[in-house]
N, C-alpha and C positions, 0 to 999 in steps of 0.2 A: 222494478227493473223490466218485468214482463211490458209493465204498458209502454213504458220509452219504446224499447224496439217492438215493440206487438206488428206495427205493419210490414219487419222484416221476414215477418215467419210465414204470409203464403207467398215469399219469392221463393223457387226453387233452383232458379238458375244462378251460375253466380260467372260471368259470362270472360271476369279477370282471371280468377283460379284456373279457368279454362285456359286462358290463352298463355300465363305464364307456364304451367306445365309442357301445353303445345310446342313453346318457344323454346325450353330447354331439351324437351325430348327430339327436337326437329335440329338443334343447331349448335347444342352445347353437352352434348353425350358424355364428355370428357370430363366437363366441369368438377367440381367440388361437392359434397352433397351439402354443406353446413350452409352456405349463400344464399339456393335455393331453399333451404326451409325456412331460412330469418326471412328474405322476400312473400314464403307464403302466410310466413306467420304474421308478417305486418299487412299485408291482404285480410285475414282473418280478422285482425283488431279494428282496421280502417274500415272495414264493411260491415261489424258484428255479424259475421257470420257463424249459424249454430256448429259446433264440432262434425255430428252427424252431417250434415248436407255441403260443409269443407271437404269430408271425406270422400263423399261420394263424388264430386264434382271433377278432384283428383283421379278418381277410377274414369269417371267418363271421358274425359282428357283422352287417358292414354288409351281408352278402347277406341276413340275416336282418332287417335294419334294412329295405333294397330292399322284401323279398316281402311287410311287415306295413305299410308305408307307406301313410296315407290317399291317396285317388287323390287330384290335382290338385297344388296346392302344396305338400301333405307328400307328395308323391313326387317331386316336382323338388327339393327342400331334400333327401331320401335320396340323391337320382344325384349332385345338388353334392359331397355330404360324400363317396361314397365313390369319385367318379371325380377328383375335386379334388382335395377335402381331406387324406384319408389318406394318396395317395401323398407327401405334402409332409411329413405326420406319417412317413414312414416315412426321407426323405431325413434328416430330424432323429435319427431313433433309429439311424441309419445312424453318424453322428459318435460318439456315444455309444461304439459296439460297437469296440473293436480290431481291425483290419484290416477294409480294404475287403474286400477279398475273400474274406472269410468271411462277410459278413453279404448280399453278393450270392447266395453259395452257401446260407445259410441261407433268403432269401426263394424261390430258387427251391426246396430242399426242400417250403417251407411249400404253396408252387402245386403242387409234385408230389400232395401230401396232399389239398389242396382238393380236386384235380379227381377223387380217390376219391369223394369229398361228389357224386357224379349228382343224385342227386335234389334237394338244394338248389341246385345249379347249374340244373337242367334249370327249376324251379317259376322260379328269379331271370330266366332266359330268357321263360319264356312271361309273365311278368308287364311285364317291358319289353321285349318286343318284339325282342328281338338278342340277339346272342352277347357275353354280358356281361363275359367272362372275356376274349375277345379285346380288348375293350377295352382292360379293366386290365393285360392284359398287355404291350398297347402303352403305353400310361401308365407301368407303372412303366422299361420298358424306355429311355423316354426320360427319366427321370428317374435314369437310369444305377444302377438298384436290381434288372435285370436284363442278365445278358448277349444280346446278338444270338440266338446260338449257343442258348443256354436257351428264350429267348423263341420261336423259333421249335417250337424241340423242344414246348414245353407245346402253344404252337396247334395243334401237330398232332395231339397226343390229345385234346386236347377235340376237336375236326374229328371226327376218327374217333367220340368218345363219341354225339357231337351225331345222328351220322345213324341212331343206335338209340332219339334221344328222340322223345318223345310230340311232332308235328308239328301245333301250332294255327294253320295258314298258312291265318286264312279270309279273305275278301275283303275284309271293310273295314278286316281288320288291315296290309294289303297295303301300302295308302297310306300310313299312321299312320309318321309318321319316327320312330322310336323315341329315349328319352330323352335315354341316354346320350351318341349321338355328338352331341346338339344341344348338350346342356350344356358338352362339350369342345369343340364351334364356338364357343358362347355366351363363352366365357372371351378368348380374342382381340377379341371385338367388345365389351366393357367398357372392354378399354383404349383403343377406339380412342374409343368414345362420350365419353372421360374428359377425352381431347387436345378432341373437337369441343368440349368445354363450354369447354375454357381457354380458347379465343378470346374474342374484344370480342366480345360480344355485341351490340352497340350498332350492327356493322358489318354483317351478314349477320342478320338475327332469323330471316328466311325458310329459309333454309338450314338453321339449327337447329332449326327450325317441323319442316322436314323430318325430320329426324334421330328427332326427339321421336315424331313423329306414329309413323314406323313400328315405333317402340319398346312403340308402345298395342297394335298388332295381335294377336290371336292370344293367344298365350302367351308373345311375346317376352319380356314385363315379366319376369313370372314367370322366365323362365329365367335372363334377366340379373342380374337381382337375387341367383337362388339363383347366381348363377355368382359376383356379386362377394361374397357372404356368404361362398362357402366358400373365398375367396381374399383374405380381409382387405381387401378396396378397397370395402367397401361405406359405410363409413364420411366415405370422399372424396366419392363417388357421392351421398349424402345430403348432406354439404358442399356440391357443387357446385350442385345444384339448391334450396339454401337460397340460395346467392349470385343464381342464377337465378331466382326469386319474387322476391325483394329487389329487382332490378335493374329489372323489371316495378312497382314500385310508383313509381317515378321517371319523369314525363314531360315531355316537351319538346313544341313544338310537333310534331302530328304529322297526318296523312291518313288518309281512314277505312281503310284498306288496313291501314298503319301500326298503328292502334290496333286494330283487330280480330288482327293478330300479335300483338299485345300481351298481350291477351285472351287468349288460347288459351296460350300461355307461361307467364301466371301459372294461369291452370287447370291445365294440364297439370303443373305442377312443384309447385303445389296438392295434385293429385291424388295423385300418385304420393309425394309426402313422408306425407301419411295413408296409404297402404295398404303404403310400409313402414316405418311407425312400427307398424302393425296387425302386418304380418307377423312383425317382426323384434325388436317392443319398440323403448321410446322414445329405449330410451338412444342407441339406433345415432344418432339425430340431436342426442342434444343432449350427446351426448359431447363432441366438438371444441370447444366453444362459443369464440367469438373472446373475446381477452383486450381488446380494443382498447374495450370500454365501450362500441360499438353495438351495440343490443339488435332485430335481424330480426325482423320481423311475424311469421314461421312461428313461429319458435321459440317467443316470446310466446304464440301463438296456442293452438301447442301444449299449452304447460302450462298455461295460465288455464281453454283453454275446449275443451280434444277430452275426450268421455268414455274411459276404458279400463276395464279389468277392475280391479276392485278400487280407482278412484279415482273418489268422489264428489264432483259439483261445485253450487254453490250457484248457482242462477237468479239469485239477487237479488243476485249479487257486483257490485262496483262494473266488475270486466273486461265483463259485461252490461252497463252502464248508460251507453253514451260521450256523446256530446255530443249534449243533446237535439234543436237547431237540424236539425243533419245527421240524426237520426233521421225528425225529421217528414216534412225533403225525400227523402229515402229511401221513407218510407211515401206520399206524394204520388208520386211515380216510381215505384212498384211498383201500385199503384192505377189511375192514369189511364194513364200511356202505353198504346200496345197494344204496344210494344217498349221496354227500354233502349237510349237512345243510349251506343255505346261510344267518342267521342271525347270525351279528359280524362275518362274514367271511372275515377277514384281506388277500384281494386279491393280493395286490402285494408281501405280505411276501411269500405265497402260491408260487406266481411265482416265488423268489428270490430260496426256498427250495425244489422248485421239480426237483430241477438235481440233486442233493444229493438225495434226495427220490428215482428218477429214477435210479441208480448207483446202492441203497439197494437190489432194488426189481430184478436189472438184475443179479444181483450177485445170487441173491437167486434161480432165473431163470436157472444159466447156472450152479448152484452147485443144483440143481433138488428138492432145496427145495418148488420152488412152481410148478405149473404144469402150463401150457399154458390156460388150461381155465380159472384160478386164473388170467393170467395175462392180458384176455379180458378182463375179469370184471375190471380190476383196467385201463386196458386206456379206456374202457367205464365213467368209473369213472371222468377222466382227462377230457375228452371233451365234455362230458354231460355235462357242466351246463355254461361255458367259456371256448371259442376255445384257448384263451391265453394261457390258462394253457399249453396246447397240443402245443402252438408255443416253449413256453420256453420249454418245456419237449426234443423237436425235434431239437431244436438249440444246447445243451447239447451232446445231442446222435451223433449230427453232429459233433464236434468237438469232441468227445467221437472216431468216426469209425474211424476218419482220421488215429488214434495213433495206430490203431490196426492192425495185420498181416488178409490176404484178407483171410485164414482160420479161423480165430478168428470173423468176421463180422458178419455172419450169424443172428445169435437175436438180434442183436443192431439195423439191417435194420429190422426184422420181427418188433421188435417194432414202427418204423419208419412207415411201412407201417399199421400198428392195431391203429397209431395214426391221419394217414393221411385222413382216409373211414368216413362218418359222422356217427352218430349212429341212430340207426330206434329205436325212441321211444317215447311217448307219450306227456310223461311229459316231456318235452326238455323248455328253457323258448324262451321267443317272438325273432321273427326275427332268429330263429333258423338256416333254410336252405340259407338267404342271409348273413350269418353270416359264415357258412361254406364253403360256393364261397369264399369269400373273406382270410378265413384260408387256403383250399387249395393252393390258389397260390402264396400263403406265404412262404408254404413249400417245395411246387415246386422251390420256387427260392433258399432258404433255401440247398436243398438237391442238385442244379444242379452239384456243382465241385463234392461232394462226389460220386454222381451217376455216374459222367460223367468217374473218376477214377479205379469205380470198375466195370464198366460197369453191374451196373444190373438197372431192369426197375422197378420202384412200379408206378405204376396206380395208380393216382392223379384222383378222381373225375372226368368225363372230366365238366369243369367249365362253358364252353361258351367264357372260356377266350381263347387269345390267345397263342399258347405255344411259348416259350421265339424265336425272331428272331433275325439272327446274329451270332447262335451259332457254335462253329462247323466253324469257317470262313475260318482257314487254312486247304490248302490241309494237308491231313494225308503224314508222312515221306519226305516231300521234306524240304531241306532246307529254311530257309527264306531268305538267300540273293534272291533266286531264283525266289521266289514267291514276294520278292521285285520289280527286276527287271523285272518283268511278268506283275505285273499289273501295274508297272510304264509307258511300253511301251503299254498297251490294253487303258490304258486312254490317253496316247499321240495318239495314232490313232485317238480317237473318239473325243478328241476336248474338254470334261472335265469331271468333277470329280462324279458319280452319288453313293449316298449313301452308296449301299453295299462296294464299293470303299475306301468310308472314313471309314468305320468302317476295312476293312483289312487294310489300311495305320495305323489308330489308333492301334491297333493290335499287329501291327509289331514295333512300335516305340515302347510299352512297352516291348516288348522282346527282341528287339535290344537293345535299348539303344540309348537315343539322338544323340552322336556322332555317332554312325553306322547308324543311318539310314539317317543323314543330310550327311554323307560320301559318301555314296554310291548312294544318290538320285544327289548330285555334278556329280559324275561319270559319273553316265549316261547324266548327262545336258553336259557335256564338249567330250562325245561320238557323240555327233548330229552334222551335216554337212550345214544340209540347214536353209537357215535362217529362212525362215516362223515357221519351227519347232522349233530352239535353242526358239522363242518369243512365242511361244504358251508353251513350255515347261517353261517357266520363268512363263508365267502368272499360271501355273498349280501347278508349285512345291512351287510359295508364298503361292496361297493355302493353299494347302495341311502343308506347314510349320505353317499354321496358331493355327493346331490342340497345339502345342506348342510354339508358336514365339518367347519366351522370350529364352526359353533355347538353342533354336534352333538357333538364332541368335549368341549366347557367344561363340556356338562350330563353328558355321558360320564365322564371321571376329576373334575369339580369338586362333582357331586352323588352320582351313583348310584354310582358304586363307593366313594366313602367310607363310604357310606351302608350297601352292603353288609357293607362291610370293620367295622365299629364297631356292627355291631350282631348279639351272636351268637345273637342266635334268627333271623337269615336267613343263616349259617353255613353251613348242611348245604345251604344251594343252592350253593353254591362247590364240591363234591365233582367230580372226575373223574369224566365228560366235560365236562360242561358249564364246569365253574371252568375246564378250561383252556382252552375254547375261548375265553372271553370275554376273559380274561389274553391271549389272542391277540390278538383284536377290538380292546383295549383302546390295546397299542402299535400296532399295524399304522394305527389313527385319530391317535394321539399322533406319530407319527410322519411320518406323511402333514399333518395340519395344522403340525406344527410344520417340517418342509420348505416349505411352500406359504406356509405364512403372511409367509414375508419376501418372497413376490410380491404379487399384487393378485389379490382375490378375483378371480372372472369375474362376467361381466355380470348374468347370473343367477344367482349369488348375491345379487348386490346387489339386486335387485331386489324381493326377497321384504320381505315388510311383518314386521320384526323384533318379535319382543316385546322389550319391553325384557329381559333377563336383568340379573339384581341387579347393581348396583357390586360387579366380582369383588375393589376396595380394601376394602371393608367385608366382606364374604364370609368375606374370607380376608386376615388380617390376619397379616403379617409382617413382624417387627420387624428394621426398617432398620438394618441394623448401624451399628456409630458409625466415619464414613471414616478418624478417624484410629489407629484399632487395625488397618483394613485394610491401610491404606495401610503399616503397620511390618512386618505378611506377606505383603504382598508384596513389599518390599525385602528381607526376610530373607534371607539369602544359605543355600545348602540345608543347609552344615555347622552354621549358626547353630540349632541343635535346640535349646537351653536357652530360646528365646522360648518355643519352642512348650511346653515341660514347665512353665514356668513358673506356678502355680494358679490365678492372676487369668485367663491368657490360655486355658487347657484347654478350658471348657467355651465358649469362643467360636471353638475351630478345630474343635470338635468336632462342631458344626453347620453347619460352616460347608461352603459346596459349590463347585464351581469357578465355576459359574453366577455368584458375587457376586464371585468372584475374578475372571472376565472382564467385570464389572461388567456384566450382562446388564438389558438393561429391567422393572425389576420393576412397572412401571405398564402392562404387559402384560397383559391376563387369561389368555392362555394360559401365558404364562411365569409366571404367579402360582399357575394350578392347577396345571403339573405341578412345582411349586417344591413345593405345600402335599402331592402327593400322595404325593412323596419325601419330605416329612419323615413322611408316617403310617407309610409303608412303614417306614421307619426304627425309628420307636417300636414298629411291630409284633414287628419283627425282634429289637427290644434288650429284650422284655416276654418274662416266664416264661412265660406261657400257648402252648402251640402248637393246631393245630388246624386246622380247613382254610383260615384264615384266610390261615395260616404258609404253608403248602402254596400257597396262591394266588400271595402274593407273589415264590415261588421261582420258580411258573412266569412269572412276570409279569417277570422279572427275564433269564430263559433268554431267552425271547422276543427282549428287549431284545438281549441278548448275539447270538442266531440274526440278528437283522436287522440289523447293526451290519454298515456299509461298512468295510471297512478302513481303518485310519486316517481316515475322516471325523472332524472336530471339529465341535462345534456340535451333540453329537445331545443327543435326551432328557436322557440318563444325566449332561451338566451337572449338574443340577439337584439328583443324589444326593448328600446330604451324606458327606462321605469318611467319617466313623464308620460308617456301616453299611458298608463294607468287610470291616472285621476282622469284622463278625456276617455278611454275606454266604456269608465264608469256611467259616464254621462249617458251613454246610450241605454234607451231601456231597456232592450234585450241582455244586454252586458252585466246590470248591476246587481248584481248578487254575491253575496261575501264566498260563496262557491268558485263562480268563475275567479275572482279577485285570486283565490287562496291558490288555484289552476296556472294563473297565467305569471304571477310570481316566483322570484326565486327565494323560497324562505332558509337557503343555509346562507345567506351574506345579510348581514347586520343591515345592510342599506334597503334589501328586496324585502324585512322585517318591516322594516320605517313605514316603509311605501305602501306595502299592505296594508298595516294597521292605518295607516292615515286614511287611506282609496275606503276601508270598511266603516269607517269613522266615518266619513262622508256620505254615508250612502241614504 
C-alpha cells in the first residue's frame, strides 16, 4: 500500500481541507456538525490523505481563519468555530478512524507538526491576545482527543517557543480579556440563559429583565450568540425569545412598573431576534416554526416586512396597510403626547401600524403640513420608550426609498437619519444606551443596499461595533468574467483559498449564475499545461465548488462534460494534463454530491436565490423501462441464463444498470444525469472512433475505480450499464479481474453474470 501512494507522503499541503474548513468557519457557523465531517471525510479518502497531516491542515485552517478574521463579530464567529466547533468535528471523525488510540496518537502527531508552524502560531497569538495553542490544547484534551501525558508535553514546547516570540504586551492590551477563553466561559452561560428562559415567565419578568439586561452589555451578545452558533443551540436560543416577544404581546391587568417590564422584554427580545437574523441569516429563526397553526408576530413580522440582502419588499403591500382606525390613533399618540403611555400598550400592533403611520406623517411632511420640528418631536416620540418601534418604522421607509425617483428621497432619508441618533433624555426606560448599540446596527444593515444605491452617508452612532466587512468586494466597472478569471489565477499561484477569496468567488456565482461560473472556472482548469498545477487546480476549484456542490455538479456532468465529450472540435482540450485533471474534478463532485445529497443541503445552500435550471425530466429523457420485463430479471434465478440470451430480452439487459435494478429514483436530477452520463460513456466506449475522448472516459472511470470505498454499495458506478463492462475491459488499463470485481454490482444475480463473463474474458 506504501508504494501505491508513496508519492503522497512528501505533500504536506492539502490546499481542499483548507479551503472547506475556511468555507464553513467564514459562512456556515450555524450549520450542523455531522455534514461537515462526512464532506471532510470523503476529502480524506478521495485524496488518501495521511490522518496526521488531515489533522493538522484542519488546525492550520482555522489559525488562518483566526489571523484573517474581520475584527469584531467576524472574529468572535472565528474563536466560536475553532475553540467549539472543530474540536466536536474532531470527537466525530474520531468514531470514524479504527481504534481510539491511534487517532489520539494521530492528533497529537498533528500538534507535534503545528507547533513547528511559529510564525503562524506566534501572528494567531498576537492577534488574540493569548496562548492560542494552550487553549486548544486544553479543549481537545477534555474532549479526550488528547492524552494528559501528551497535552502537557506540547504545552511545554510551545511555553518554551513562546518566550523567543515577538512580545506585543503594550498597555492597553493588558486589560483586553482575550477572545478565546471568553468564548469557552461563554458556552456554559448559554445553557444556563437557556434553563432561565424555560421558566413562567409570567412569574419573575424582573428577574429575566435582569438576565436579559446583562446579556446587552459589552459584547456579551456577540459572544453568546457566537458561542450558541457554533454549538448548535442557537436555534432554541432564537426559539425561546420568539416565545419571549409572543408572551409580551399578551396583557392582563397590570401596574406601571409591570408594564414598563413589559416593555423592555418585548424590545429587548425584539432586538436581539433582528440582529441575529442579521448576524446569522434568517433561517436560524424561522427554522423550528411551530406546527400548532399559531402564527408569532416575530415571525410574521419577520418575513412580510424586515429588509435583507437580496429581498425586496413592496411599501404598498397590504402587511403595510393594517387597520386604518388604529393607525390614525397611533399617529394622534405619536403627534400630541410629549411621551407614550405604556400601560395596555399593545406593542406589536404599534409595530405592525407604524408604517402606515409613518407614510401619514411624511405626506404631511412633504405637503408642508407639519414643519420639521413637528416631526423631531414625533421620532423622538418612536424611539423614546422602544427601539423596535424605530426598527419597524426604518424598515418601511427602506423599502419606501427604493420606489422613489433619487430627487423625490431627500425626507424619507432625513427621516431615516432623525430615527437612527439615540435621544438625550432623562426619562428613557432601563438599559436604554445598550439598547441603542444594538438598534443602530440594526439599521446599519437595514439601510446598507439603499445607501449603498444612492450613495449618501447617515452617521450611524459609531457603536463599537464593527462596520459590515466584505463589502464593496467587486472591483467597480470591470467585468466579472475578468475578475473571475483574476482571482482564479491570484489563488492558483498562492497554493489556496483564503477568506476574502471565498467571499468574491461567493459573489460572483450569484451574479453569474451556476452554469457561468462552473463554465468558465472548467475553462481555465483545461487552459493549465503543467501537471503540478492542472492537481493543485483540481484540488482548489472542488473547493471552491463546494460553496454550491449540488447545483454545481448537475451543470458539471449534465451540461459541460457532455458538451465536451460530443463535440470533436473541443477534443484536443481533453489531452493530458488537463483531461485528466477534470476526469478527476468530475468524480471527486459526483461523488461528494451524490453522498450528501441523501442528507439535507446546509443552510446556505439553501439560501441562495436559485435559477431555475431546466426540468433535468425533459433534459434528459430516459425511457422508463416497462416493470414488468424488470420484474421477470429480477426474479431470474442466476442459472436461468436463457432469459437473458433470449433476442427480444438482449438489448434490454443490455442497457440495462443496477441503478433500475435497485429501482433507484429516477425523478432525481442528479440520479438522472449521472444515469445520462453513463449511458454516453457507454456509447463512447462501444463506438469505432477513439481519441482523447476515449482516453478521457478511461481516466474518468480509474478515478471512479481509485475512490471506490471498499465494498460501499450505492456509489456512482450504479448507474453504469453492465454492457460497457465487456468494453471496459478491452482497455488495457481496465483489465484486471480487480477492477472488474470494483466496478460491478455483485448483490444482483445479473452484475454476478457480467462479472464472471468480463473475468472470463480477460
Amino acid at each position: 500500500m506504501l508504494s501505491v501512494h508513496s508519492e503522497q507522503l512528501h505533500k504536506t499541503g492539502f490546499p481542499t481541507v483548507h479551503a472547506v474548513v475556511l468555507l464553513e468557519g467564514t459562512m456556515n457557523l450555524t450549520g450542523e456538525t455531522q455534514p461537515l465531517v462526512e464532506q471532510l471525510m470523503m476529502v480524506k479518502r478521495m485524496q488518501h490523505i495521511p490522518t496526521p497531516l488531515f489533522v493538522l491542515e484542519i488546525w492550520k485552517a482555522c489559525f488562518v481563519g483566526l489571523i484573517e478574521s474581520p475584527e469584531g463579530t467576524g472574529e468572535l464567529k472565528w474563536t466560536a468555530f475553532t475553540f467549539l466547533k472543530i474540536p466536536q468535528v474532531l470527537v466525530k471523525l474520531k468514531k470514524y478512524s479504527h481504534g481510539d488510540k491511534d487517532f489520539t496518537e494521530d492528533v497529537n502527531t498533528a500538534f507535534e507538526f503545528l507547533l513547528k508552524l511559529t510564525p503562524l502560531l506566534d501572528k494567531a497569538d498576537q492577534r488574540c491576545n493569548c496562548d492560542c495553542t494552550n487553549f486548544l490544547l486544553q479543549e481537545c484534551s477534555k474532549q479526550g482527543l488528547l492524552s494528559e501525558a501528551s497535552m502537557n508535553n506540547l504545552m511545554a514546547k510551545r511555553k518554551a517557543d513562546r518566550e523567543h516570540a515577538p512580545q506585543l504586551k503594550s498597555d492597553e492590551n493588558a486589560n483586553i480579556q482575550p477572545n478565546p477563553g471568553l468564548i469557552l466561559r461563554a458556552e456554559p452561560t448559554v445553557t444556563n440563559i437557556l434553563k432561565t428562559m424555560d421558566a413562567d415567565h409570567s412569574k419573575s419578568p424582573e428577574g429575566l429583565l435582569g438576565v436579559l439586561g446583562h446579556m446587552l452589555s459589552g459584547k456579551s451578545l456577540d459572544l453568546l450568540l457566537a458561542a450558541a452558533a457554533a454549538t448548535g443551540k442557537l436555534k432554541s436560543f432564537a426559539r425561546k425569545f420568539i416565545n419571549l416577544n409572543e408572551f409580551t404581546t399578551h396583557r392582563s391587568e397590570e401596574s406601571t412598573k409591570a408594564a414598563s417590564v413589559r416593555a423592555l422584554l418585548f424590545d429587548i427580545s425584539f432586538l436581539m431576534l433582528c440582529h441575529v437574523a442579521q448576524t446569522y441569516g434568517s433561517e436560524v429563526i424561522l427554522s423550528e416554526s411551530n406546527t400548532g397553526g399559531e402564527v408569532f408576530f416575530f415571525e410574521t413580522w419577520m418575513q412580510t416586512c424586515m429588509p435583507e440582502e437580496g429581498k425586496i419588499l413592496n411599501p404598498d403591500h397590504p402587511c403595510f396597510r393594517p387597520d386604518s382606525t388604529k393607525v390614525e390613533s397611533l399617529v394622534a399618540l405619536l403627534n400630541n403626547s410629549s411621551e407614550i403611555k405604556l400601560v395596555q400598550m399593545k406593542w406589536h400592533e404599534a409595530c405592525l401600524n407604524i408604517s402606515a403611520a409613518i407614510l401619514e406623517i411624511l405626506n404631511a411632511w412633504e405637503n408642508g403640513v407639519l414643519a420639521f420640528e413637528s416631526i423631531q418631536k414625533i421620532t423622538d416620540n418612536i424611539k423614546g420608550k422602544v427601539c423596535s418601534l424605530a426598527v419597524c418604522a426604518v424598515a418601511w421607509l427602506v423599502a419606501h426609498v427604493r420606489m422613489l425617483g433619487l430627487d423625490e428621497r431627500e425626507k424619507s432619508l432625513q427621516m431615516i437619519r432623525q430615527l437612527a441618533g439615540p435621544l438625550y433624555s432623562e426619562n428613557t426606560l432601563q438599559f436604554y444606551n445598550e439598547r441603542v448599540v444594538i438598534m443602530s446596527s440594526i439599521l446599519e444593515h437595514m439601510c446598507a443596499d439603499v445607501l449603498q444605491q444612492t450613495a449618501t452617508q447617515i452617521k450611524f452612532p459609531s457603536t463599537g461595533m464593527d462596520t459590515m466587512p466584505y463589502w464593496n468586494l467587486l472591483p467597480p466597472k470591470r467585468p466579472i468574467k475578468e475578475v473571475l478569471t483574476d482571482i482564479f489565477a491570484k489563488v492558483l499561484e498562492k497554493g489556496w483559498v483564503d477568506s476574502r477569496s471565498i467571499h468574491i468567488f461567493d459573489t460572483l456565482l450569484h451574479m453569474g449564475g451556476v452554469y457561468w461560473f462552473c463554465n468558465n472556472l472548467i475553462k481555465e482548469l483545461l487552459k493549465e499545461t503543467r501537471k503540478e498545477y492542472t492537481l493543485r487546480a483540481v484540488e482548489l476549484l472542488y473547493s471552491i465548488f463546494c460553496l454550491d456542490m449540488q447545483q454545481v455538479t448537475l451543470v458539471l456532468l449534465g451540461h459541460i462534460l457532455p458538451g465536451l465529450l460530443t463535440d470533436s472540435s473541443k477534443w484536443h482540450s481533453l489531452m493530458d494534463p488537463p483531461g485528466t485533471a477534470l476526469a478527476k474534478l468530475a468524480v471527486w463532485c459526483a461523488l461528494s454530491s451524490y453522498s450528501s445529497h441523501k442528507g439535507q443541503a446546509s443552510s446556505r445552500q439553501k439560501k441562495r436565490h436559485r435559477e431555475d435550471i431546466e426540468d433535468y425530466i425533459s433534459l434528459f429523457p430516459l425511457d422508463d423501462m416497462q416493470p414488468s420485463k424488470l420484474m421477470r430479471l429480477l426474479s431470474s434465478n442466476e442459472e436461468d441464463a436463457n432469459i437473458l440470451s433470449s433476442p427480444t430480452d438482449r438489448s434490454m439487459s443490455s442497457s440495462l444498470s443496477a441503478s433500475q435494478l435497485h429501482t433507484v429514483n429516477m425523478r432525481d436530477p442528479l440520479n438522472r444525469v449521472l444515469a445520462n452520463l453513463f449511458l454516453l460513456i457507454s456509447s463512447i466506449l462501444g463506438s469505432r472512433t477513439a481519441g482523447p475522448h476515449t482516453q478521457f472516459v478511461q481516466w474518468f472511470m480509474e478515478e471512479c475505480v481509485d475512490c471506490l470505498e471498499q465494498g460501499s454499495r450505492g456509489s456512482i458506478l450504479q448507474f453504469m450499464p453492465f454492457t460497457t463492462v465487456s468494453e471496459l475491459v478491452k482497455v488495457s488499463a481496465m483489465s484486471s479481474p480487480k477492477v472488474v470485481l470494483a466496478i460491478t454490482d455483485l448483490s444482483l444475480p445479473l452484475g454476478r453474470q457480467v462479472a464472471a463473463k468480463a473475468i472470463a474474458a480477460l
